[in-house]
Backbone as XML, in Angstrom:
<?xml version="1.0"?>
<chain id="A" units="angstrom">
  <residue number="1" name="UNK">
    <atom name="N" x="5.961" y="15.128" z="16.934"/>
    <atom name="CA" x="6.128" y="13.921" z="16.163"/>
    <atom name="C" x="7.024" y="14.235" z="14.971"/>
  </residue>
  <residue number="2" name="UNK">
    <atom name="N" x="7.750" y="13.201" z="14.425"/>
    <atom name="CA" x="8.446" y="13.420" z="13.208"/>
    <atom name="C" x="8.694" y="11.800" z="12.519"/>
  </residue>
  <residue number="3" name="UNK">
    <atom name="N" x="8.450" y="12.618" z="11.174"/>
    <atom name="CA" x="8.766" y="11.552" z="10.186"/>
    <atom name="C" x="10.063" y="12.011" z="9.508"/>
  </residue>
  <residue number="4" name="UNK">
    <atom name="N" x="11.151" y="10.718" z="9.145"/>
    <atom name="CA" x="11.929" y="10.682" z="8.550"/>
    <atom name="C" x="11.584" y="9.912" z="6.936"/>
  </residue>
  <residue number="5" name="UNK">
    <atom name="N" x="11.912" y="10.750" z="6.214"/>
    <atom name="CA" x="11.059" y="10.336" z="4.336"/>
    <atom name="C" x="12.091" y="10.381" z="3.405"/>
  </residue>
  <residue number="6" name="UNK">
    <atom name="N" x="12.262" y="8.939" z="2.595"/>
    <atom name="CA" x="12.979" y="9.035" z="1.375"/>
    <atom name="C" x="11.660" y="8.786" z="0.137"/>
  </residue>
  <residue number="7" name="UNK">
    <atom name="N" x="12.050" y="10.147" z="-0.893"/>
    <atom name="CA" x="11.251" y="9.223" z="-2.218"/>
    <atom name="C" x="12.612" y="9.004" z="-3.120"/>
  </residue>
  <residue number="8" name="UNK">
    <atom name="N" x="12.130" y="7.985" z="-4.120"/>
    <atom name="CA" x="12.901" y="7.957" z="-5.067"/>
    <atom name="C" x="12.563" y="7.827" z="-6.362"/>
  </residue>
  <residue number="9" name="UNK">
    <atom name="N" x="12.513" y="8.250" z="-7.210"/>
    <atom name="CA" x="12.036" y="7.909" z="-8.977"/>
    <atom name="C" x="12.480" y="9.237" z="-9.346"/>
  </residue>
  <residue number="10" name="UNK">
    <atom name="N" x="11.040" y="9.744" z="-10.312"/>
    <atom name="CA" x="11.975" y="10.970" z="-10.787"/>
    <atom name="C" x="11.357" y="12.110" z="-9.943"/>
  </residue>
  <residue number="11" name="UNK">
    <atom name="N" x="12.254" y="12.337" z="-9.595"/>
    <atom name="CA" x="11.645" y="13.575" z="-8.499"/>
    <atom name="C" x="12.505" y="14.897" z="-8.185"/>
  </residue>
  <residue number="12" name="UNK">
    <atom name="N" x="13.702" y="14.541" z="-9.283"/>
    <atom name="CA" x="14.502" y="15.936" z="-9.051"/>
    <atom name="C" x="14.147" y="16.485" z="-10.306"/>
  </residue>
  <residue number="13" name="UNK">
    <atom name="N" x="14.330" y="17.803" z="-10.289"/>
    <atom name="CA" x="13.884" y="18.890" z="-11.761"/>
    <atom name="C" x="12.682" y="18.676" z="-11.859"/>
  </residue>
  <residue number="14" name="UNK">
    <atom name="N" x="11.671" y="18.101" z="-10.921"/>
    <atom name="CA" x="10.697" y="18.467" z="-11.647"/>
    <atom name="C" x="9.570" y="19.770" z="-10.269"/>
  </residue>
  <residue number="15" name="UNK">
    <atom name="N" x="10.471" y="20.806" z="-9.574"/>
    <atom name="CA" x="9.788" y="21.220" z="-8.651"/>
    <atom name="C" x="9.146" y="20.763" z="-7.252"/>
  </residue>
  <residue number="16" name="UNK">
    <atom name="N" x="9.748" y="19.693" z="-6.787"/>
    <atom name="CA" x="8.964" y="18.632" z="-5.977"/>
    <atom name="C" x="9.499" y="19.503" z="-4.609"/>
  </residue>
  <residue number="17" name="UNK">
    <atom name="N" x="10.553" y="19.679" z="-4.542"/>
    <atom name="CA" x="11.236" y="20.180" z="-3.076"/>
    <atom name="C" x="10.515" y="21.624" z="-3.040"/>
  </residue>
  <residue number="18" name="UNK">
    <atom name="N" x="10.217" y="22.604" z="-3.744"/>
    <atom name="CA" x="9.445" y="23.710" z="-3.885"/>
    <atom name="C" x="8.218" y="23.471" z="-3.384"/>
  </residue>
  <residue number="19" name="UNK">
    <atom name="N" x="7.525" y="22.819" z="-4.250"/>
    <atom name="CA" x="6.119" y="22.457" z="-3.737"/>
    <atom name="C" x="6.288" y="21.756" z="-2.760"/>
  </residue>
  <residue number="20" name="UNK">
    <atom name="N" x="6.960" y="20.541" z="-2.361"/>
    <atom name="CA" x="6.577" y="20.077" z="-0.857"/>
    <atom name="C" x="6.826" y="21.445" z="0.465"/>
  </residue>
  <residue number="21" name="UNK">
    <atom name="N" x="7.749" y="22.228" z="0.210"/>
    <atom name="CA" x="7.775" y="23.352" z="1.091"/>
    <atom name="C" x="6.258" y="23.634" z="0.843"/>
  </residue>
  <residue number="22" name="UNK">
    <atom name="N" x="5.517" y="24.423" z="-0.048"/>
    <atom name="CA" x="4.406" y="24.651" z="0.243"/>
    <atom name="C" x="3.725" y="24.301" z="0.696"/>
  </residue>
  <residue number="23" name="UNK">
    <atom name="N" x="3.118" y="23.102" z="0.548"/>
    <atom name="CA" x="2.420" y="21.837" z="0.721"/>
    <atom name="C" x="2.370" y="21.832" z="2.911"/>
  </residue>
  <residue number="24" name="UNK">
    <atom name="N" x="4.006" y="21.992" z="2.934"/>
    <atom name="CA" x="4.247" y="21.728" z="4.259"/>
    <atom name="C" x="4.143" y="23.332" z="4.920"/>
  </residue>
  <residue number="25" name="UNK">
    <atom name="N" x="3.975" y="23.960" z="4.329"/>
    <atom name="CA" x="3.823" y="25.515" z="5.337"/>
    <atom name="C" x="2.490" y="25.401" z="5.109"/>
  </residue>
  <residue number="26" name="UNK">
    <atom name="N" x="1.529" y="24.895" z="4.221"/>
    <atom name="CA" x="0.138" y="25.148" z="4.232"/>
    <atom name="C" x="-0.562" y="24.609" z="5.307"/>
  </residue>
  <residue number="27" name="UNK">
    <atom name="N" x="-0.451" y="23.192" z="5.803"/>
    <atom name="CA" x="-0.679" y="22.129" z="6.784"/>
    <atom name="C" x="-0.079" y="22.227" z="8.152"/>
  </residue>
  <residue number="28" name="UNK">
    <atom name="N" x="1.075" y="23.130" z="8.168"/>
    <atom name="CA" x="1.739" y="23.436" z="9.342"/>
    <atom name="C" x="2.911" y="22.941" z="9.624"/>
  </residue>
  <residue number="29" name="UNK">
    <atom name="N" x="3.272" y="21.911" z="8.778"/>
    <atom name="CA" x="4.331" y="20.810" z="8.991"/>
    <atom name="C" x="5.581" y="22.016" z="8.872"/>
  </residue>
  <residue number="30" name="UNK">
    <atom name="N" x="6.900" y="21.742" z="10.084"/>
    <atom name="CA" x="7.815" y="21.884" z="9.795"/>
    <atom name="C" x="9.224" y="20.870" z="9.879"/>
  </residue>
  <residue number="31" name="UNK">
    <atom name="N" x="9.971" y="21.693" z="9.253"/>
    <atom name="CA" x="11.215" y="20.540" z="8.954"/>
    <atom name="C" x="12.124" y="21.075" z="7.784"/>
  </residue>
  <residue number="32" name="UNK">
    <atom name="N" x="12.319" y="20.341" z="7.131"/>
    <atom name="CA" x="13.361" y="20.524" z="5.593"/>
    <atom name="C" x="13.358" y="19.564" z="4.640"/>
  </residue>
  <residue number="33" name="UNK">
    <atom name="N" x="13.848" y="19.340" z="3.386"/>
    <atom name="CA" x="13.934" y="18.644" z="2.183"/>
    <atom name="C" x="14.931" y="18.818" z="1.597"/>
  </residue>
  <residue number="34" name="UNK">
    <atom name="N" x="15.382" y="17.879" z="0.775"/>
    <atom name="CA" x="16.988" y="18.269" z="0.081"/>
    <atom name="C" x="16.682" y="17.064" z="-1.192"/>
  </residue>
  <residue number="35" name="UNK">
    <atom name="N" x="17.590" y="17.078" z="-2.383"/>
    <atom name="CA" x="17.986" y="16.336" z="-2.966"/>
    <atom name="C" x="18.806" y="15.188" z="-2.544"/>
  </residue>
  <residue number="36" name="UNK">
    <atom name="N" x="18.728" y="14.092" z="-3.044"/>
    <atom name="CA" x="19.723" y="13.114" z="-2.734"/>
    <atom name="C" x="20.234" y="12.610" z="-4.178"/>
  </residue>
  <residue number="37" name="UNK">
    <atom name="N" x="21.215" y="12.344" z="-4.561"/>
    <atom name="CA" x="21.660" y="11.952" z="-5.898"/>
    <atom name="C" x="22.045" y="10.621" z="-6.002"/>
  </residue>
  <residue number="38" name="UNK">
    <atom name="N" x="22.405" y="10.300" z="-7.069"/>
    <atom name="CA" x="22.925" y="8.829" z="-7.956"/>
    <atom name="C" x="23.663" y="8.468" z="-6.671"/>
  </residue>
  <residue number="39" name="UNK">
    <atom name="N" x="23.575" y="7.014" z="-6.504"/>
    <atom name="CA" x="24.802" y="6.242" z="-5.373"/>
    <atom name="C" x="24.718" y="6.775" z="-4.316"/>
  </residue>
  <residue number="40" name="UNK">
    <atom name="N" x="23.608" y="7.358" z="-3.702"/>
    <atom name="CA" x="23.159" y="7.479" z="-2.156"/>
    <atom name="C" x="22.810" y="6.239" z="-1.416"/>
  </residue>
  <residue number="41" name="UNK">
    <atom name="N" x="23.383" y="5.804" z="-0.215"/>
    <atom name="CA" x="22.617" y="4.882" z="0.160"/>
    <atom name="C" x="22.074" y="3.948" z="-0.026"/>
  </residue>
  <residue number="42" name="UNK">
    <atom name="N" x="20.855" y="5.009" z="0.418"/>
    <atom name="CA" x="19.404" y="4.533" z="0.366"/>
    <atom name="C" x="18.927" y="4.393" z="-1.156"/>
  </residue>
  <residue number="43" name="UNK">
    <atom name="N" x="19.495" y="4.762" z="-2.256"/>
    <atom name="CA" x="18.590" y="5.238" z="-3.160"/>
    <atom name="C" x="19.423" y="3.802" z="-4.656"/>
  </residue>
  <residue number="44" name="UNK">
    <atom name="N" x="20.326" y="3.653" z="-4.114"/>
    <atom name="CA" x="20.961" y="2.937" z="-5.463"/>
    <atom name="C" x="21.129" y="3.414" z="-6.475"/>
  </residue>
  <residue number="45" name="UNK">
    <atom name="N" x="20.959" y="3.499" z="-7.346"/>
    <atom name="CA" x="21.247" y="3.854" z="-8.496"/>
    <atom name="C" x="20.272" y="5.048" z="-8.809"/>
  </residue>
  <residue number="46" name="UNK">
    <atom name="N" x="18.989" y="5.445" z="-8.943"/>
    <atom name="CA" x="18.045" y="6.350" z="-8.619"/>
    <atom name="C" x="18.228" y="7.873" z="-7.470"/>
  </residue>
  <residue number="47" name="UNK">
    <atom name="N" x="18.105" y="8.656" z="-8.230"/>
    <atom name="CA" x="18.043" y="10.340" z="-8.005"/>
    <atom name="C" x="16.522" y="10.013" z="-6.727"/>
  </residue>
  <residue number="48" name="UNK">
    <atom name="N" x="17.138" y="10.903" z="-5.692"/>
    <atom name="CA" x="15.618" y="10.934" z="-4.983"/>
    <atom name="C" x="15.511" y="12.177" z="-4.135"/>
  </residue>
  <residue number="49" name="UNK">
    <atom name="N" x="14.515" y="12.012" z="-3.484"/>
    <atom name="CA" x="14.332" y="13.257" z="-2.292"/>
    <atom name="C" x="14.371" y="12.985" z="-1.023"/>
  </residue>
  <residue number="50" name="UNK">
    <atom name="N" x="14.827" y="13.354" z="0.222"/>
    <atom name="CA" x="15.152" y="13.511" z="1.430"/>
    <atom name="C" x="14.063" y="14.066" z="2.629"/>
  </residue>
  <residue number="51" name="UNK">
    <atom name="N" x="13.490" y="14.105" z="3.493"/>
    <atom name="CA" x="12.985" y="15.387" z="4.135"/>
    <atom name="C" x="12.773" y="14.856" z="5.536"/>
  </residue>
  <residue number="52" name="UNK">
    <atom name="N" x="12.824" y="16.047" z="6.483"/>
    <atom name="CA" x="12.304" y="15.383" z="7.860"/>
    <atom name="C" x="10.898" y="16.324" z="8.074"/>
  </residue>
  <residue number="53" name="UNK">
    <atom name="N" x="10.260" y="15.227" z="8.176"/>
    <atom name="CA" x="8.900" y="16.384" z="8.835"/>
    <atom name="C" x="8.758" y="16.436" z="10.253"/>
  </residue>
  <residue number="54" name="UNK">
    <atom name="N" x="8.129" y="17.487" z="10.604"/>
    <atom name="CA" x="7.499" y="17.573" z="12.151"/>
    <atom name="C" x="6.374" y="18.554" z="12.350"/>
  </residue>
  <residue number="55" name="UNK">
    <atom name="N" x="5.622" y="17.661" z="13.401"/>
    <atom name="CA" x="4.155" y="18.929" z="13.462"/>
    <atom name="C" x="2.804" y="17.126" z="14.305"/>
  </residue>
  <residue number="56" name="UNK">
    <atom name="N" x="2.023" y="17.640" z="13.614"/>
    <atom name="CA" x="0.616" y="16.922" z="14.063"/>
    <atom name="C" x="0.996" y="15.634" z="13.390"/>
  </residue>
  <residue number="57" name="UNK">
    <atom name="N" x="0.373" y="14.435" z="13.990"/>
    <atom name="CA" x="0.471" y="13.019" z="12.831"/>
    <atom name="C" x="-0.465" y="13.014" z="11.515"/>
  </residue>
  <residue number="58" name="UNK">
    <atom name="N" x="-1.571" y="14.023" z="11.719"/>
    <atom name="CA" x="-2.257" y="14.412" z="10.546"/>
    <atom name="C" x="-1.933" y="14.431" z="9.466"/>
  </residue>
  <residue number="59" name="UNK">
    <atom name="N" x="-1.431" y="16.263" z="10.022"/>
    <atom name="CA" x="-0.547" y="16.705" z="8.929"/>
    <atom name="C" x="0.751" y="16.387" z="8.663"/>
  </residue>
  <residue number="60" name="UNK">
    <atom name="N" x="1.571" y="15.471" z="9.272"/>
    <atom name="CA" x="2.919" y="14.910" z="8.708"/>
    <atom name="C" x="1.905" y="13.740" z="7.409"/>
  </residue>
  <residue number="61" name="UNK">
    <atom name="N" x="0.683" y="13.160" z="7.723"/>
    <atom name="CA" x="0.455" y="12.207" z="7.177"/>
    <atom name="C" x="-0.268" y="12.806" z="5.432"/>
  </residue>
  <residue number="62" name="UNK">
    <atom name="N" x="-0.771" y="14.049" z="5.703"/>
    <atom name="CA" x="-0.921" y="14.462" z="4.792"/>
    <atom name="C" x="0.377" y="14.608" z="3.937"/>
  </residue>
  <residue number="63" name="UNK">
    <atom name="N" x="1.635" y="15.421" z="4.200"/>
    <atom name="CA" x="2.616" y="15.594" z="2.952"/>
    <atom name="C" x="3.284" y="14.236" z="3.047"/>
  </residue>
  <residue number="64" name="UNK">
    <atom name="N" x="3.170" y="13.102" z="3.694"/>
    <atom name="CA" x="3.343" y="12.195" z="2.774"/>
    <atom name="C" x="2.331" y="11.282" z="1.546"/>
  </residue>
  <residue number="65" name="UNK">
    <atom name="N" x="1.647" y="11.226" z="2.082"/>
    <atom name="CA" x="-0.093" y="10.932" z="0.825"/>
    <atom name="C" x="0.745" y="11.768" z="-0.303"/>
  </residue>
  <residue number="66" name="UNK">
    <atom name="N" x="0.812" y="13.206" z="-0.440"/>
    <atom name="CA" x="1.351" y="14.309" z="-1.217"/>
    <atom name="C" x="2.826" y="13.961" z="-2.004"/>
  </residue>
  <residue number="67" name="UNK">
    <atom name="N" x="3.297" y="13.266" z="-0.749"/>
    <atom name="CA" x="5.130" y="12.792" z="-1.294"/>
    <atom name="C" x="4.378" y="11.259" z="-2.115"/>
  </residue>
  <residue number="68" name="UNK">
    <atom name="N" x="3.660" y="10.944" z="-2.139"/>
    <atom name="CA" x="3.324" y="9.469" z="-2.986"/>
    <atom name="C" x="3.156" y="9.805" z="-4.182"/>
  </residue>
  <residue number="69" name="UNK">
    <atom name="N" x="2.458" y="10.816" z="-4.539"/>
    <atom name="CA" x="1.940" y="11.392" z="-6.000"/>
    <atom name="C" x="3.297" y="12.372" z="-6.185"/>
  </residue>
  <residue number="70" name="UNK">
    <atom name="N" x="3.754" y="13.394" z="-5.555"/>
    <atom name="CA" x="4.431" y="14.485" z="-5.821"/>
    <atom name="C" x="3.624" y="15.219" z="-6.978"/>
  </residue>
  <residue number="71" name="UNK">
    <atom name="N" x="4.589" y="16.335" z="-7.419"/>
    <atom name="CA" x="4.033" y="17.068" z="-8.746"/>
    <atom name="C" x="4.011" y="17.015" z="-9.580"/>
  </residue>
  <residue number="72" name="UNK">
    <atom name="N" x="3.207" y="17.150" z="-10.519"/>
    <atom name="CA" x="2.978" y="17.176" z="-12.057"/>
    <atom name="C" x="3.572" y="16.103" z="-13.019"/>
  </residue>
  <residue number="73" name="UNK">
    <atom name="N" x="5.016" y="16.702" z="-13.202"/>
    <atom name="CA" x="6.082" y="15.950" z="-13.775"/>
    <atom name="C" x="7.135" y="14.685" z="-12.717"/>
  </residue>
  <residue number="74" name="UNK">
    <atom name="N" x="6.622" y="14.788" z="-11.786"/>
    <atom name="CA" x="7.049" y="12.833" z="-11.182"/>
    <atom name="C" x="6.284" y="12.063" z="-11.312"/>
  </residue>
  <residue number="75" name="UNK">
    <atom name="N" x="7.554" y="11.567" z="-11.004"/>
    <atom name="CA" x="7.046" y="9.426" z="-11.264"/>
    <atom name="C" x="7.669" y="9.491" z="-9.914"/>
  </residue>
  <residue number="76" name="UNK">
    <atom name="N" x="6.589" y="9.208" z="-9.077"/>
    <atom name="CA" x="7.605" y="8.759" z="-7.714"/>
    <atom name="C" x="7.339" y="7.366" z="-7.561"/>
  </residue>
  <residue number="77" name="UNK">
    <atom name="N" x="8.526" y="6.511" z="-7.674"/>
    <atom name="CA" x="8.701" y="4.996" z="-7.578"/>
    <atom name="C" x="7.973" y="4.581" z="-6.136"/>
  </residue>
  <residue number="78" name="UNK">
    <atom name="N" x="8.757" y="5.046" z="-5.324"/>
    <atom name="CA" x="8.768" y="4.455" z="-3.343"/>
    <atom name="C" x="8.771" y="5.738" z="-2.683"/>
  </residue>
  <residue number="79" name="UNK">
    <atom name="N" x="8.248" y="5.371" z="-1.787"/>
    <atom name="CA" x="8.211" y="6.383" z="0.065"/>
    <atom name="C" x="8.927" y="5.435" z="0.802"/>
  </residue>
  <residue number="80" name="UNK">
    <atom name="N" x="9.537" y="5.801" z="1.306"/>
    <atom name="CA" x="10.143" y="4.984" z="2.785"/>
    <atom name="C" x="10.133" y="6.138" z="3.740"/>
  </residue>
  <residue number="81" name="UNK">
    <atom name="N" x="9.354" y="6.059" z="4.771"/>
    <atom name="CA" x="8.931" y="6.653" z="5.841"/>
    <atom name="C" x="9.499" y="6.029" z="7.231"/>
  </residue>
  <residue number="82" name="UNK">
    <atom name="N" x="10.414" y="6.859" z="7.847"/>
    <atom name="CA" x="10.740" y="6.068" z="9.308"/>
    <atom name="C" x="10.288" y="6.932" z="10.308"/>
  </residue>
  <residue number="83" name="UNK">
    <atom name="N" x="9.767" y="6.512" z="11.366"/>
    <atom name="CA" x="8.964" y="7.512" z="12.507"/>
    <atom name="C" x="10.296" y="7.405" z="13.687"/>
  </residue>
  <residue number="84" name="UNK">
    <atom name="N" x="10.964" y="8.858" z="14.255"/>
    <atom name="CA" x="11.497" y="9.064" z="14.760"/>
    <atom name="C" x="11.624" y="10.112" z="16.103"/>
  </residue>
  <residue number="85" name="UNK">
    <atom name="N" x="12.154" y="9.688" z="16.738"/>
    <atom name="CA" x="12.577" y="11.107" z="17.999"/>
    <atom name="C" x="12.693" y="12.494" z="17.480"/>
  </residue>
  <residue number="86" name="UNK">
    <atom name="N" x="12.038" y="13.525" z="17.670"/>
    <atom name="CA" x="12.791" y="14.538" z="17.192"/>
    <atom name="C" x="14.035" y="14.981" z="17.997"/>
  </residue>
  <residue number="87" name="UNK">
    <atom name="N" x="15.240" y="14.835" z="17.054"/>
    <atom name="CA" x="16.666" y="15.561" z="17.100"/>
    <atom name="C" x="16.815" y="16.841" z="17.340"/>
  </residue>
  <residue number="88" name="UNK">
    <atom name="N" x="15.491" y="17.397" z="16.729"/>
    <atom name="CA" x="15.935" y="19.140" z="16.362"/>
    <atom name="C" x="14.579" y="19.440" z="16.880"/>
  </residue>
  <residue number="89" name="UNK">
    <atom name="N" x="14.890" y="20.701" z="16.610"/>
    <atom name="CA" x="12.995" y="21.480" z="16.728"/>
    <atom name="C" x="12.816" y="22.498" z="15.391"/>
  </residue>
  <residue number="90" name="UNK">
    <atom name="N" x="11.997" y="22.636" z="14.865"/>
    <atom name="CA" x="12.198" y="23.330" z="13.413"/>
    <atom name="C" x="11.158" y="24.464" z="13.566"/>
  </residue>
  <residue number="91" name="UNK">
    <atom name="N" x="11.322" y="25.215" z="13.120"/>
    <atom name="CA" x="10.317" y="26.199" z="13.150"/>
    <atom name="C" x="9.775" y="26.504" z="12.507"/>
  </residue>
  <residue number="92" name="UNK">
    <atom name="N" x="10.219" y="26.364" z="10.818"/>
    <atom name="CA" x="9.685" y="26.513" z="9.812"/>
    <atom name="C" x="10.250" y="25.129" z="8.665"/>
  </residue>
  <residue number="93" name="UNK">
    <atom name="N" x="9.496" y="25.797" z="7.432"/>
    <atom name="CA" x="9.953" y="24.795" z="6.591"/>
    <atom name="C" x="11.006" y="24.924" z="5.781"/>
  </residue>
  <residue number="94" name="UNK">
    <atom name="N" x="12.140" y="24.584" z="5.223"/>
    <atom name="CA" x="13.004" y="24.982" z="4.473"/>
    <atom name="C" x="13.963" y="24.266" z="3.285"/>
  </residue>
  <residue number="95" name="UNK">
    <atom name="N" x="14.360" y="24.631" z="2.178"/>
    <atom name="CA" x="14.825" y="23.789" z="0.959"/>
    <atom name="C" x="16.054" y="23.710" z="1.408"/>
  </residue>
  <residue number="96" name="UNK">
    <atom name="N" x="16.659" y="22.301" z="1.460"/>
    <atom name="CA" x="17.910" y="22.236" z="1.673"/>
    <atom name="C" x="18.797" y="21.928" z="0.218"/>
  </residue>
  <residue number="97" name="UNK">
    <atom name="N" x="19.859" y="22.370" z="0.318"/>
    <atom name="CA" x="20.761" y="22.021" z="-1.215"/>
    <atom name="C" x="21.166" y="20.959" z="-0.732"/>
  </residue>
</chain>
Protein backbone atom coordinates (compact mmCIF):
# COMPACT_ATOMS: atom_id res chain seq x y z
CA UNK A 1 0.00 0.00 0.00
CA UNK A 2 1.11 3.60 -0.38
CA UNK A 3 0.22 6.92 0.57
CA UNK A 4 1.06 9.96 -1.30
CA UNK A 5 1.30 13.14 1.61
CA UNK A 6 1.54 16.89 1.37
CA UNK A 7 1.77 18.98 4.76
CA UNK A 8 1.91 22.51 4.68
CA UNK A 9 2.35 25.33 7.49
CA UNK A 10 5.43 25.58 9.25
CA UNK A 11 7.13 22.56 8.88
CA UNK A 12 10.50 23.33 7.44
CA UNK A 13 13.46 24.11 10.10
CA UNK A 14 11.77 22.80 12.51
CA UNK A 15 13.22 18.90 12.26
CA UNK A 16 10.02 17.38 10.86
CA UNK A 17 11.70 15.41 7.82
CA UNK A 18 14.30 13.91 10.53
CA UNK A 19 11.81 12.83 12.83
CA UNK A 20 9.26 11.62 10.34
CA UNK A 21 12.25 9.28 9.09
CA UNK A 22 12.23 8.00 12.57
CA UNK A 23 8.82 7.85 13.24
CA UNK A 24 8.71 5.81 9.82
CA UNK A 25 11.69 3.28 10.47
CA UNK A 26 10.11 2.72 13.95
CA UNK A 27 6.55 1.47 12.51
CA UNK A 28 8.15 -0.07 9.48
CA UNK A 29 6.93 2.36 6.97
CA UNK A 30 9.12 2.80 3.98
CA UNK A 31 9.47 5.49 1.38
CA UNK A 32 11.03 9.16 1.47
CA UNK A 33 10.31 12.91 2.42
CA UNK A 34 11.65 16.09 1.02
CA UNK A 35 10.98 19.75 1.41
CA UNK A 36 8.76 21.57 -0.87
CA UNK A 37 9.17 25.43 -0.98
CA UNK A 38 7.34 28.87 -1.62
CA UNK A 39 5.24 28.59 -5.14
CA UNK A 40 5.00 24.79 -5.28
CA UNK A 41 1.98 23.68 -6.71
CA UNK A 42 0.33 22.25 -4.32
CA UNK A 43 1.38 24.49 -1.58
CA UNK A 44 0.77 28.29 -2.78
CA UNK A 45 2.34 30.52 -1.14
CA UNK A 46 3.30 28.25 2.09
CA UNK A 47 6.73 26.20 2.70
CA UNK A 48 5.64 22.46 3.15
CA UNK A 49 6.62 18.81 3.27
CA UNK A 50 6.39 16.05 0.64
CA UNK A 51 6.61 12.18 1.36
CA UNK A 52 5.55 8.86 -0.12
CA UNK A 53 4.86 6.20 2.33
CA UNK A 54 4.65 2.43 1.94
CA UNK A 55 4.24 -0.61 4.24
CA UNK A 56 0.90 -1.86 6.29
CA UNK A 57 -2.38 0.60 6.16
CA UNK A 58 -1.75 0.73 9.93
CA UNK A 59 1.32 1.89 9.97
CA UNK A 60 1.16 4.28 6.87
CA UNK A 61 -1.91 5.50 9.05
CA UNK A 62 0.05 5.96 11.99
CA UNK A 63 2.87 8.55 10.41
CA UNK A 64 0.17 10.34 9.12
CA UNK A 65 -1.92 10.92 12.65
CA UNK A 66 2.10 11.89 13.39
CA UNK A 67 2.29 14.19 10.03
CA UNK A 68 -1.04 16.07 11.62
CA UNK A 69 0.75 17.17 14.83
CA UNK A 70 4.47 16.90 13.45
CA UNK A 71 7.23 18.10 15.97
CA UNK A 72 7.60 20.28 18.65
CA UNK A 73 8.12 23.51 16.79
CA UNK A 74 5.19 23.03 13.87
CA UNK A 75 2.17 24.43 13.11
CA UNK A 76 1.05 22.05 10.58
CA UNK A 77 -1.89 23.88 8.73
CA UNK A 78 -3.24 20.68 6.25
CA UNK A 79 -2.47 16.92 5.30
CA UNK A 80 -3.51 16.09 1.94
CA UNK A 81 -3.16 12.43 1.64
CA UNK A 82 -3.68 10.63 -1.84
CA UNK A 83 -3.79 6.70 -1.80
CA UNK A 84 -1.87 5.36 -4.70
CA UNK A 85 -0.30 2.41 -6.86
CA UNK A 86 3.02 1.82 -5.78
CA UNK A 87 5.51 3.18 -8.61
CA UNK A 88 8.56 2.06 -6.78
CA UNK A 89 9.38 -0.42 -4.06
CA UNK A 90 11.41 1.20 -1.18
CA UNK A 91 13.26 -0.52 1.15
CA UNK A 92 13.99 1.80 3.55
CA UNK A 93 13.25 5.20 4.68
CA UNK A 94 15.09 8.17 3.42
CA UNK A 95 15.51 12.28 3.58
CA UNK A 96 15.22 13.65 0.34
CA UNK A 97 16.78 17.32 -0.44
Amino acid sequence: MQAHIFIKGKVTGVFFRALMSQEASRVGVTGWVRNIYKNAQVFGELPGVEAVLQGEKDAIAQIIRWARKGPPNADVADVIVEWEDETEVFNSFEIRS
